[in-house]
DSSP file (Angstrom, degrees, kcal/mol; ACC not computed):
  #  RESIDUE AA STRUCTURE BP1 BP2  ACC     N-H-->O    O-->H-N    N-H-->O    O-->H-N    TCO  KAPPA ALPHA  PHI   PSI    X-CA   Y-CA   Z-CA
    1    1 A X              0   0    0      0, 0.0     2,-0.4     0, 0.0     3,-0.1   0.000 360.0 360.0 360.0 149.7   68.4  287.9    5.5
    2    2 A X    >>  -     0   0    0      1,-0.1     3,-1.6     3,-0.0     4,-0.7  -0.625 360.0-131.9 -85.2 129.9   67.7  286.7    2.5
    3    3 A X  H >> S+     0   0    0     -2,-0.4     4,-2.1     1,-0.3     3,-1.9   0.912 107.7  59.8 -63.8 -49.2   65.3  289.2    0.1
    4    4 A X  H 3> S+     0   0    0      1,-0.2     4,-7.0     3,-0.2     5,-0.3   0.904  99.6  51.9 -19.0 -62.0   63.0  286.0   -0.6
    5    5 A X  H <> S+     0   0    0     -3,-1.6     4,-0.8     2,-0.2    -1,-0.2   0.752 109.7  50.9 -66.2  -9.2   62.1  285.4    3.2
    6    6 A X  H <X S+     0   0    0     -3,-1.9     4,-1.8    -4,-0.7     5,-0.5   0.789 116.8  44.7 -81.5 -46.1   61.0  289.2    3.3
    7    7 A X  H  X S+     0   0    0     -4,-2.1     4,-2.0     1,-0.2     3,-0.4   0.994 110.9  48.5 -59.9 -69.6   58.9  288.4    0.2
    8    8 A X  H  X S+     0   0    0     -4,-7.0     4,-1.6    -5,-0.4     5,-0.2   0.773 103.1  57.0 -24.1 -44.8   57.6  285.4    1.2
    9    9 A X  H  X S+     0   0    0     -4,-0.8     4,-1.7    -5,-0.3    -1,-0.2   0.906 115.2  48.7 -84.4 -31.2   56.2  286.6    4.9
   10   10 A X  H  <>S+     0   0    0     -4,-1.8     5,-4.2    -3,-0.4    -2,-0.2   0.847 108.1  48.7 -31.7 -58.6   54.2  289.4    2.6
   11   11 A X  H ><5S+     0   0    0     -4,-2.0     3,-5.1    -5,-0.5    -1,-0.2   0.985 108.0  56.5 -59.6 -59.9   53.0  287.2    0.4
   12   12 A X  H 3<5S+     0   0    0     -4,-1.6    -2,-0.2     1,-0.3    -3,-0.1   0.939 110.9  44.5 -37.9 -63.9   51.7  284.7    3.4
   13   13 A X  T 3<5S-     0   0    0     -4,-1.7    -1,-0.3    -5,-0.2    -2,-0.2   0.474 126.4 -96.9 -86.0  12.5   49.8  287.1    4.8
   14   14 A X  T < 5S+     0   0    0     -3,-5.1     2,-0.4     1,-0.3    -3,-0.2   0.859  77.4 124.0  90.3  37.4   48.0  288.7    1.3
   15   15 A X      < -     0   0    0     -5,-4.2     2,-0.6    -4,-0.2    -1,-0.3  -0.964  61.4-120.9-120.9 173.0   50.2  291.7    0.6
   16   16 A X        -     0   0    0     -2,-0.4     2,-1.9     1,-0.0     5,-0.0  -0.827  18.3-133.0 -82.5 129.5   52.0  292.6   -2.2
   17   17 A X        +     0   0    0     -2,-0.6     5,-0.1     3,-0.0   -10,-0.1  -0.462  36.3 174.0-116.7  66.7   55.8  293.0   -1.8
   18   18 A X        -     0   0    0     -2,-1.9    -3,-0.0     1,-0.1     0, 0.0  -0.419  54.3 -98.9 -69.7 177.2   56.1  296.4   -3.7
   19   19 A X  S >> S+     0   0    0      3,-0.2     4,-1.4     2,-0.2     3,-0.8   0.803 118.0  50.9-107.2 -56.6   59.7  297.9   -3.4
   20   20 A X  H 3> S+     0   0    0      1,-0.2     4,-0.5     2,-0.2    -1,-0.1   0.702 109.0  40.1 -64.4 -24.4   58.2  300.3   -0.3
   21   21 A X  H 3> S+     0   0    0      2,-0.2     4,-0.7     3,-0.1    -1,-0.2   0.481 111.6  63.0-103.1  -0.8   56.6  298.3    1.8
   22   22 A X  H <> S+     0   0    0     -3,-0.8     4,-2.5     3,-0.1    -2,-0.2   0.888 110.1  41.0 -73.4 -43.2   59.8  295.6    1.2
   23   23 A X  H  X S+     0   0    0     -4,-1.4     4,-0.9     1,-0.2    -2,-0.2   0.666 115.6  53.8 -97.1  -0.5   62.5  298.4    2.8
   24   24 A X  H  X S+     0   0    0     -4,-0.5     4,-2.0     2,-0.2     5,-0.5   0.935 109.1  48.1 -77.9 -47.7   59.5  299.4    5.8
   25   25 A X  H  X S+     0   0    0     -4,-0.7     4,-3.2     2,-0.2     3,-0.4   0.899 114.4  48.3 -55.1 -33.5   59.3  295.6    6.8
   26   26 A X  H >X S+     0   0    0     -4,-2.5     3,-1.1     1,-0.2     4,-0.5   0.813 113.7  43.8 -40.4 -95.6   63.2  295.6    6.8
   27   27 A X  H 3< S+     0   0    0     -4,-0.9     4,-0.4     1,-0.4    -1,-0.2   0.372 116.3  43.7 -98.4 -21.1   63.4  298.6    8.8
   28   28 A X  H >X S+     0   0    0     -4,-2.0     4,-1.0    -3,-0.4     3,-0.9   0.789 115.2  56.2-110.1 -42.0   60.3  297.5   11.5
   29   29 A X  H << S+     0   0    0     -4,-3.2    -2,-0.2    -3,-1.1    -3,-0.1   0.962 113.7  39.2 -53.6 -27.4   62.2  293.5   11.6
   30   30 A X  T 3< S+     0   0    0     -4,-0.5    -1,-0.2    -5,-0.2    -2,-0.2   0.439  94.7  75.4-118.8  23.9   65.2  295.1   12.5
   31   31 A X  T <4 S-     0   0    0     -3,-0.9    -1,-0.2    -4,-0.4    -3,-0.1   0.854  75.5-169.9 -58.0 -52.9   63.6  297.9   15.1
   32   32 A X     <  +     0   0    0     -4,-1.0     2,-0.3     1,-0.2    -3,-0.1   0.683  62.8  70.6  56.9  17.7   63.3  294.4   17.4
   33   33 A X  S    S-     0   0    0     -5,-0.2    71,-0.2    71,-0.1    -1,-0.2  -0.885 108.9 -82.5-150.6-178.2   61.2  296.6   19.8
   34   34 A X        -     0   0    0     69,-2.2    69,-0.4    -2,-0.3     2,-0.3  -0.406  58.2-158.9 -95.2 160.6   57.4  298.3   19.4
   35   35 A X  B     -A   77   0A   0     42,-2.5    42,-2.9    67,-0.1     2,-0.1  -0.868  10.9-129.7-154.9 152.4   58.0  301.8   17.1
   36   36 A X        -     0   0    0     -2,-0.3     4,-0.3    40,-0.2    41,-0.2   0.022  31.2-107.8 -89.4-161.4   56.0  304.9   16.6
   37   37 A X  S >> S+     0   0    0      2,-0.2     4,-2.0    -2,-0.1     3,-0.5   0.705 125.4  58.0-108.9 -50.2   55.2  306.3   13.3
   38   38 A X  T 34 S+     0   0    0      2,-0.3     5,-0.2     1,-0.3     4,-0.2   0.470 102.9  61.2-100.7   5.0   57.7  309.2   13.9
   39   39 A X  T 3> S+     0   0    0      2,-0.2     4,-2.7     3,-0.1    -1,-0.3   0.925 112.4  39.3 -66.1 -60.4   60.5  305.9   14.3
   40   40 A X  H <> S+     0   0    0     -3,-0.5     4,-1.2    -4,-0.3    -2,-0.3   0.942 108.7  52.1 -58.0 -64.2   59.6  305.1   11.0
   41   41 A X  H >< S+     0   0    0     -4,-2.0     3,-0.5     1,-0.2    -1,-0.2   0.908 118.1  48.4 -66.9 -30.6   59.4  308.6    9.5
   42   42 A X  H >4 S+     0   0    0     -5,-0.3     3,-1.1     1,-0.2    -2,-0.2   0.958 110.8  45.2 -77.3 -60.5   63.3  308.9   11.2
   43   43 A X  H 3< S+     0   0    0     -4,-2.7    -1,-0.2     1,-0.3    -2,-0.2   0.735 121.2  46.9 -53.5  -5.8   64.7  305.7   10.0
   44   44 A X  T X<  +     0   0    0     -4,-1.2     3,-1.9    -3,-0.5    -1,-0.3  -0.226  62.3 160.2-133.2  48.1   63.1  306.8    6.6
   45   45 A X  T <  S+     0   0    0     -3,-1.1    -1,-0.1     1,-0.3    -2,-0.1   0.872  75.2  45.4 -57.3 -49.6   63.9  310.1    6.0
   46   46 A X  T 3  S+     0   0    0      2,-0.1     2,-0.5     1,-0.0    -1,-0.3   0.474  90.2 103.7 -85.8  17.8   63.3  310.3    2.2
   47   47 A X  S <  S-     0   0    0     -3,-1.9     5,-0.1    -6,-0.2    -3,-0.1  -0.927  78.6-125.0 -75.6 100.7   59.6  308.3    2.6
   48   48 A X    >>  -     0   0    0     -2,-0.5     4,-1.1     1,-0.1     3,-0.6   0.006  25.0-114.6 -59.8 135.7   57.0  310.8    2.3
   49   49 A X  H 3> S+     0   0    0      2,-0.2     4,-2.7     1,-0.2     3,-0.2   0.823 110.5  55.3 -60.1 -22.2   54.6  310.4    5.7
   50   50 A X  H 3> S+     0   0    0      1,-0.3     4,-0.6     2,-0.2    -1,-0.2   0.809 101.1  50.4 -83.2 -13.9   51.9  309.3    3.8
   51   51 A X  H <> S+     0   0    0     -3,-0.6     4,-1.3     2,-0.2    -1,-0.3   0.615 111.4  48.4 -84.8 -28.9   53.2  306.8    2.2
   52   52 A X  H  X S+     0   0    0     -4,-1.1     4,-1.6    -3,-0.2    -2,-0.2   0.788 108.7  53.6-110.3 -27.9   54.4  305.4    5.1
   53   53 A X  H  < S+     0   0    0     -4,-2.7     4,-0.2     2,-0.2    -2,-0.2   0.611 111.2  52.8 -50.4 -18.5   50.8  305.8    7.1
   54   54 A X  H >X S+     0   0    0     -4,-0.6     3,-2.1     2,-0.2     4,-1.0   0.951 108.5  41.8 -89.2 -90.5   49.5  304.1    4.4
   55   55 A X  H >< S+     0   0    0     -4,-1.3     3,-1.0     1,-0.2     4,-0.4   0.807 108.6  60.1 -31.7 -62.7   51.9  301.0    4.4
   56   56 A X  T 3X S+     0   0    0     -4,-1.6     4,-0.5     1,-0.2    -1,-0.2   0.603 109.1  48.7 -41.6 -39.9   51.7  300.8    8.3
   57   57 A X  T <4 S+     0   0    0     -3,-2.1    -1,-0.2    -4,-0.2    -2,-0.2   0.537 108.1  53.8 -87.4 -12.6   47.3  300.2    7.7
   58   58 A X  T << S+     0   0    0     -4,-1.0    -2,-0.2    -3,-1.0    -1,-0.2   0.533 104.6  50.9 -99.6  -0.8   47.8  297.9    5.4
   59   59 A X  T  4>S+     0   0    0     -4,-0.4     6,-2.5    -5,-0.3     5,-2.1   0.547 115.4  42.4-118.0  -3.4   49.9  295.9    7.5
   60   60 A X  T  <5S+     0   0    0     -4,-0.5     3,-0.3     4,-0.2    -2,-0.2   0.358 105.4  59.8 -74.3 -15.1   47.5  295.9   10.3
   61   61 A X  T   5S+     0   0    0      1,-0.2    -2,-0.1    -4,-0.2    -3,-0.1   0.673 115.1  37.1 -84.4  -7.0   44.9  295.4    8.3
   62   62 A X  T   5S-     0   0    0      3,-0.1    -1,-0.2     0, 0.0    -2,-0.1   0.467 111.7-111.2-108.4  10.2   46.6  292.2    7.3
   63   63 A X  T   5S+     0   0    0     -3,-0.3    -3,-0.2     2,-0.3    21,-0.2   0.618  82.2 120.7  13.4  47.9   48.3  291.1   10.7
   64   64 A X  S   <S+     0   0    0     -5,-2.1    16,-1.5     1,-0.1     2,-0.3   0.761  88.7   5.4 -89.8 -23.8   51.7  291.6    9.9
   65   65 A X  E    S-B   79   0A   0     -6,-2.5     2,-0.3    14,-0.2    -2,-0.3  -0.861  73.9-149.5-128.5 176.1   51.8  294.1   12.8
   66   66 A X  E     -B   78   0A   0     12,-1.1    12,-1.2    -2,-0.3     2,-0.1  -0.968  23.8 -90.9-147.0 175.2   49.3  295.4   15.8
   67   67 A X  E     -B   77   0A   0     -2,-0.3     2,-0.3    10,-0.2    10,-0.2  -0.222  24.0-170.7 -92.5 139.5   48.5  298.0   17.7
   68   68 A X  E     -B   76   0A   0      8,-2.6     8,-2.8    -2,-0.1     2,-0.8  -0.971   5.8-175.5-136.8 116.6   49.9  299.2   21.4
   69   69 A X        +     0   0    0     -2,-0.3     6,-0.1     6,-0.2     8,-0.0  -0.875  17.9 170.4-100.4 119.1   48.1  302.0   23.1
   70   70 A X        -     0   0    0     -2,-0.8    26,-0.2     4,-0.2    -1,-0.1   0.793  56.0 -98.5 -97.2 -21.6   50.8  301.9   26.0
   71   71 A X  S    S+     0   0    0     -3,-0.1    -1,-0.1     0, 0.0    -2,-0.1   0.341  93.4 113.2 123.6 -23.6   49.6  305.3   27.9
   72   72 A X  S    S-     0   0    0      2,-0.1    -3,-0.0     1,-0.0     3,-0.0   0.177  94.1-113.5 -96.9   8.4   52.3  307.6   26.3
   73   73 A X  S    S+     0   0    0      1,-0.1     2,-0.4     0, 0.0    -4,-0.0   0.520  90.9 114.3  77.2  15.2   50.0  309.5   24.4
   74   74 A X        -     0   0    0    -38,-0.0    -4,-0.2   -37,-0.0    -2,-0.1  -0.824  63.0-142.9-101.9  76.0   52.2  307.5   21.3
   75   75 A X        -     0   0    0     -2,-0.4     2,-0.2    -6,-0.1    -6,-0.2  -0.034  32.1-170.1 -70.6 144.1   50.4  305.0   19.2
   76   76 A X  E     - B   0  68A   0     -8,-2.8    -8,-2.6   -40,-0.1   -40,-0.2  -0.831  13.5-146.9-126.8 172.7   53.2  302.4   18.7
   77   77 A X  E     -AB  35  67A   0    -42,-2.9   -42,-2.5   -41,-0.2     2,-0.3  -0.895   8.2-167.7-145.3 148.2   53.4  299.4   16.5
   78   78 A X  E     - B   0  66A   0    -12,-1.2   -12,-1.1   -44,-0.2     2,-0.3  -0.918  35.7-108.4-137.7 156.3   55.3  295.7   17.1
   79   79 A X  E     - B   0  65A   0     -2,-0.3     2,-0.4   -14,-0.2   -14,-0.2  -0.727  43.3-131.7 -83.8 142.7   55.8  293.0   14.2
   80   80 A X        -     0   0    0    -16,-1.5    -1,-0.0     1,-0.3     0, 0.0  -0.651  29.6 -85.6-119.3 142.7   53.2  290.1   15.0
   81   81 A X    >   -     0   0    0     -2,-0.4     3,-0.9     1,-0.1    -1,-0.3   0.078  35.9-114.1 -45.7 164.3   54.2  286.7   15.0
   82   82 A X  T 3  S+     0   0    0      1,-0.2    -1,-0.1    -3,-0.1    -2,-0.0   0.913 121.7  42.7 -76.3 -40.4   54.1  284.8   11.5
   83   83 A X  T 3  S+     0   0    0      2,-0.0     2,-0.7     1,-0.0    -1,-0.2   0.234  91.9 115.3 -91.8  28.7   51.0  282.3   12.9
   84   84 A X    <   +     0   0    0     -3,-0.9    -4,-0.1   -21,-0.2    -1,-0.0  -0.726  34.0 173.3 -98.8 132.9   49.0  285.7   14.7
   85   85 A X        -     0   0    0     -2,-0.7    -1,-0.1   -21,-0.0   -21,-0.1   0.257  52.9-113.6-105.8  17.6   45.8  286.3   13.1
   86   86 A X        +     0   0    0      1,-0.2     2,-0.1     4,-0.2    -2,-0.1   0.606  65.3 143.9  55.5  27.2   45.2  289.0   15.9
   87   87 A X    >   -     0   0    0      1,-0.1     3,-0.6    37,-0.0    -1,-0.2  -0.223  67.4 -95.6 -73.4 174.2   42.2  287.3   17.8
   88   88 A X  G >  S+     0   0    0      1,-0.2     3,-1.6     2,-0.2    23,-0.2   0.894 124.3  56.9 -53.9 -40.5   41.9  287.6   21.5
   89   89 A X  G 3  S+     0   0    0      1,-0.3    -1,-0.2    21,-0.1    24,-0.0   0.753 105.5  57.0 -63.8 -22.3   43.6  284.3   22.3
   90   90 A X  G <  S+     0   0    0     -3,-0.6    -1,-0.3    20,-0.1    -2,-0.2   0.401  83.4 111.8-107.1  19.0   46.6  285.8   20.3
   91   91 A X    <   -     0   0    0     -3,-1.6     2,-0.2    -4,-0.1    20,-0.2  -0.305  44.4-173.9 -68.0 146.8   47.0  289.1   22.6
   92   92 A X        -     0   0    0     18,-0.2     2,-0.6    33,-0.1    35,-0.3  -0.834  25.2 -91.2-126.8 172.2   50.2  289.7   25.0
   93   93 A X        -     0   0    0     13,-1.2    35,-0.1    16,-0.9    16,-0.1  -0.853  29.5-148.9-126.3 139.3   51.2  291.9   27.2
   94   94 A X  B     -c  128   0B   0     33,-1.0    35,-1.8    -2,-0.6     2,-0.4   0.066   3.0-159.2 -67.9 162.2   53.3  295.1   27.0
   95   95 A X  E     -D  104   0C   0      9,-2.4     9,-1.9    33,-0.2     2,-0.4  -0.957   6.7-161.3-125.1 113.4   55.4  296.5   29.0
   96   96 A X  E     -D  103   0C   0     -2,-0.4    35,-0.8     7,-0.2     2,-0.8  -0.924  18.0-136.3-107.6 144.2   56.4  300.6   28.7
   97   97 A X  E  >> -De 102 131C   0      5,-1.9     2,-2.9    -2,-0.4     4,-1.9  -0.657   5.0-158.3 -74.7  78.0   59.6  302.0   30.4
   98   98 A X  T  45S+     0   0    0     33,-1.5    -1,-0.2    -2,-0.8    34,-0.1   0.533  95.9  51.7 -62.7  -2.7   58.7  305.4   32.1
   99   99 A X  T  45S+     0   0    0     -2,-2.9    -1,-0.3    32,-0.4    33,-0.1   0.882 124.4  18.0 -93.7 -81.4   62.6  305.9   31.8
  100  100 A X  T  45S-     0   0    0      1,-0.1    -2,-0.2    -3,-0.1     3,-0.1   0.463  94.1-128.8 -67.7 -16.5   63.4  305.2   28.0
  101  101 A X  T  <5 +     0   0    0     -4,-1.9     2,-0.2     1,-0.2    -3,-0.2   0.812  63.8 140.7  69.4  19.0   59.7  305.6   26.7
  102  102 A X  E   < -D   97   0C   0     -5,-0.6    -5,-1.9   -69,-0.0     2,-0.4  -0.627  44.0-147.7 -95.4-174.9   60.2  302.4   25.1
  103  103 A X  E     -D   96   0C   0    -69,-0.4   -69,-2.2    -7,-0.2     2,-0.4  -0.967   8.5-146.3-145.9 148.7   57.6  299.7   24.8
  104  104 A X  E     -D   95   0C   0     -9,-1.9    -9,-2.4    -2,-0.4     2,-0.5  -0.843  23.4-128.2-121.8 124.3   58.2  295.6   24.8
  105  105 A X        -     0   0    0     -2,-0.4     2,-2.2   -11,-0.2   -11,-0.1  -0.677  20.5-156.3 -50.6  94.4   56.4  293.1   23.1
  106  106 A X    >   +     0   0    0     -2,-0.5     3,-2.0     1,-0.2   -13,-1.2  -0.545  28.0 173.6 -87.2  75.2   55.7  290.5   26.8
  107  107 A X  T 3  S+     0   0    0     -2,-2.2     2,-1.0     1,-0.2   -14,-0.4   0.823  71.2  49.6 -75.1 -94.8   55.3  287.3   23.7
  108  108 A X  T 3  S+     0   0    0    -16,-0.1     2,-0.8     1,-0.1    -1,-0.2   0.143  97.6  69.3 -75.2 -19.4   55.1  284.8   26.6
  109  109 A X  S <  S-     0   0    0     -3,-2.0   -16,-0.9    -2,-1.0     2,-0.2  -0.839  73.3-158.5-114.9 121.8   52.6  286.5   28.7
  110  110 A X        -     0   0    0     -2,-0.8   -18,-0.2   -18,-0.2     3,-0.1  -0.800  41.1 -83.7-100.3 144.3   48.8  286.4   27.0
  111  111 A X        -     0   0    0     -2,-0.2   -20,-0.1   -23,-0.2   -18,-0.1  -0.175  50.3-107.3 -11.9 112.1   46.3  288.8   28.0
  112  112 A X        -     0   0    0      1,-0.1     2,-1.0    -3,-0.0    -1,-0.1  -0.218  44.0-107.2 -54.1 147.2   44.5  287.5   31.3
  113  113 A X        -     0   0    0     -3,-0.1     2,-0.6     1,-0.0    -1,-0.1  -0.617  41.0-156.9 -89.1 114.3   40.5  286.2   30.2
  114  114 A X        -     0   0    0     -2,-1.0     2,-0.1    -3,-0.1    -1,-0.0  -0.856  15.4-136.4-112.2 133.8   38.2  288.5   31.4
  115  115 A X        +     0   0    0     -2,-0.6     2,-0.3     1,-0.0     0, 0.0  -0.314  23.9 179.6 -65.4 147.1   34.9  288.2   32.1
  116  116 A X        -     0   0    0      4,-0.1     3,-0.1    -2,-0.1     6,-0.1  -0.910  38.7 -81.5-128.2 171.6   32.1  291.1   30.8
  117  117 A X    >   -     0   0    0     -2,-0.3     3,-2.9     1,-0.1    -1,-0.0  -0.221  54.4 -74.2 -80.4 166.3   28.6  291.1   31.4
  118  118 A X  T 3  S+     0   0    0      1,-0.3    -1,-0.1     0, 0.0     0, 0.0  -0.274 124.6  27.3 -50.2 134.6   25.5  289.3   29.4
  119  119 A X  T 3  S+     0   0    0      1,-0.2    -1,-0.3    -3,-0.1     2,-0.3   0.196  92.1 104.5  69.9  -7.2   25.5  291.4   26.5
  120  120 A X    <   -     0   0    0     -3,-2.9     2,-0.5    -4,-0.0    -1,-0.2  -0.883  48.0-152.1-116.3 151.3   29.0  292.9   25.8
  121  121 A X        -     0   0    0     -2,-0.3     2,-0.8     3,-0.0     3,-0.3  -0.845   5.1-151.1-109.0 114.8   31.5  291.8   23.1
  122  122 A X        +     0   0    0     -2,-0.5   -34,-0.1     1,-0.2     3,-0.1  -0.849  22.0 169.4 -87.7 126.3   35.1  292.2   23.6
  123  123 A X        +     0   0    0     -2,-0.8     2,-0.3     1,-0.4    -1,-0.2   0.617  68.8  14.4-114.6 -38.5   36.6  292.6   20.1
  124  124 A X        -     0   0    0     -3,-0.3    -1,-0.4   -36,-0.0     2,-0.3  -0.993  57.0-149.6-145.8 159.6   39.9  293.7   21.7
  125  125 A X        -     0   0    0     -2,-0.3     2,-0.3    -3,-0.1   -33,-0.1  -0.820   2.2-169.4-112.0 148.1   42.3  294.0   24.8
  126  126 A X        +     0   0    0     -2,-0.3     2,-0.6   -35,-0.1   -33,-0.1  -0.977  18.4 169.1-129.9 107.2   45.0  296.6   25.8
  127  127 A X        -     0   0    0    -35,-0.3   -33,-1.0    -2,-0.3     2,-0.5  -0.909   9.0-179.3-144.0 120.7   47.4  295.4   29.1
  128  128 A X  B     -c   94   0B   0     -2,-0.6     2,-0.4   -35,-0.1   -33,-0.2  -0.976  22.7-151.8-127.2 151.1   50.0  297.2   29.7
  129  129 A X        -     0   0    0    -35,-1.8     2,-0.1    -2,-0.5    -2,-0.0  -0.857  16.2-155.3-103.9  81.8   52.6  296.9   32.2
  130  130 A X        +     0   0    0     -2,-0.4     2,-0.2   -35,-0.2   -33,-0.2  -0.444  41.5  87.1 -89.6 127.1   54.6  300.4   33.5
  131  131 A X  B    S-e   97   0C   0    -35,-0.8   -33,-1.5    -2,-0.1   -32,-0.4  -0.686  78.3 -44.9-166.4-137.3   57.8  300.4   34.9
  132  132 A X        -     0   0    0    -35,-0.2   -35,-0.1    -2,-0.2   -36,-0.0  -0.978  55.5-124.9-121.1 125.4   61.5  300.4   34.3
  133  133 A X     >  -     0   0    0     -2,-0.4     4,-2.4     1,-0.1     5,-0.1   0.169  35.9 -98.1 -56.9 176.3   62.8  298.0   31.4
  134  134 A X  H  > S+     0   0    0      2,-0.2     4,-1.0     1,-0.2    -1,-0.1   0.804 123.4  49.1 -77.2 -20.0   65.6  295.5   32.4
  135  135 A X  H  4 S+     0   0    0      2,-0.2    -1,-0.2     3,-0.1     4,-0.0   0.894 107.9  44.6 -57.0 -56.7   68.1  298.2   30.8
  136  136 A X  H >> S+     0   0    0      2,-0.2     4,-3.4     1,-0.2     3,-0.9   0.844 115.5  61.7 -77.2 -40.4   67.2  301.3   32.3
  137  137 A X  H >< S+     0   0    0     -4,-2.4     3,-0.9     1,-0.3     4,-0.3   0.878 106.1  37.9 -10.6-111.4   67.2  298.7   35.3
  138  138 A X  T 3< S+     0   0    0     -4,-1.0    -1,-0.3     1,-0.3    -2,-0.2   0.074 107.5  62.8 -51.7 -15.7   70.8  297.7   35.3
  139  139 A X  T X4 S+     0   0    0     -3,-0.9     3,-1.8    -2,-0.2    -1,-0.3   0.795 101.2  58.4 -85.1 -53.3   71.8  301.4   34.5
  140  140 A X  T << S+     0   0    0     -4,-3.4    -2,-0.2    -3,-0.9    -3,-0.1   0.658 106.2  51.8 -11.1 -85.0   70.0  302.3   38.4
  141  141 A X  T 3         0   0    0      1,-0.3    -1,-0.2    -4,-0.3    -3,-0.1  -0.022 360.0 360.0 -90.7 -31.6   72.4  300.0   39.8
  142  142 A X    <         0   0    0     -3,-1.8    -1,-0.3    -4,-0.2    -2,-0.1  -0.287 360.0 360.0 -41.3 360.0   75.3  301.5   38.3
């Protein structure tokens, strides 16, 4: 891919395309599945952890990524669509694999609308789905 279009999706969304936070968005576009922090710290052995906690809040704080608590006591992180501005309407739902410990981005399936009572604010949703991925699947079978 061409270094522009990594520059460019930075820019879009208000960050600055420093030299570090170019090679993490490489490295979490071409993860193609939801990553820990200690994903990142492997694929980036000589990136200091803070530096990379760092980068990782500023790219939620911009919606280039969000947040998955999946149940695995592992906060993971997925690359967000170019047009998600990380409202309710633009939630999905995950799936984690009890086999591989991975977790999937479900892009096709939004968050069911739920009701809450006179007086509560939903600011965010978490739905996750537990099972065995379509891999770990097809290895059973085997």
């Amino acid at each position: 891919m061409n270094e522009q279009i990594y520059i460019n999706r930075l820019e879009k969304k208000g960050v600055k395309p420093t030299a570090i936070r170019l090679l993490i968005f490489k490295i979490i576009l071409h993860l193609e599945r939801a990553f820990s922090m200690s994903d990142l710290e492997n694929e980036l052995d000589t990136v200091d952890k803070s530096t990379i906690s760092r980068t990782l809040h500023l790219f939620l704080d911009h919606h280039l990524i969000h947040r998955i608590e999946d149940g695995s006591g592992s906060l993971k992180y997925a690359l967000c669509e170019e047009t998600c501005d990380c409202v309710l309407d633009h939630l999905h739902v995950h799936f984690y694999c009890e086999k591989c410990h991975h977790t999937f981005c479900l892009q096709s399936i939004q968050v069911p609308v739920v009701s809450v009572p006179e007086g509560f604010s939903v600011n965010t949703m978490n739905y996750v789905l537990k099972g065995c991925c379509s891999s770990c699947e097809n290895q059973k079978l085997k």
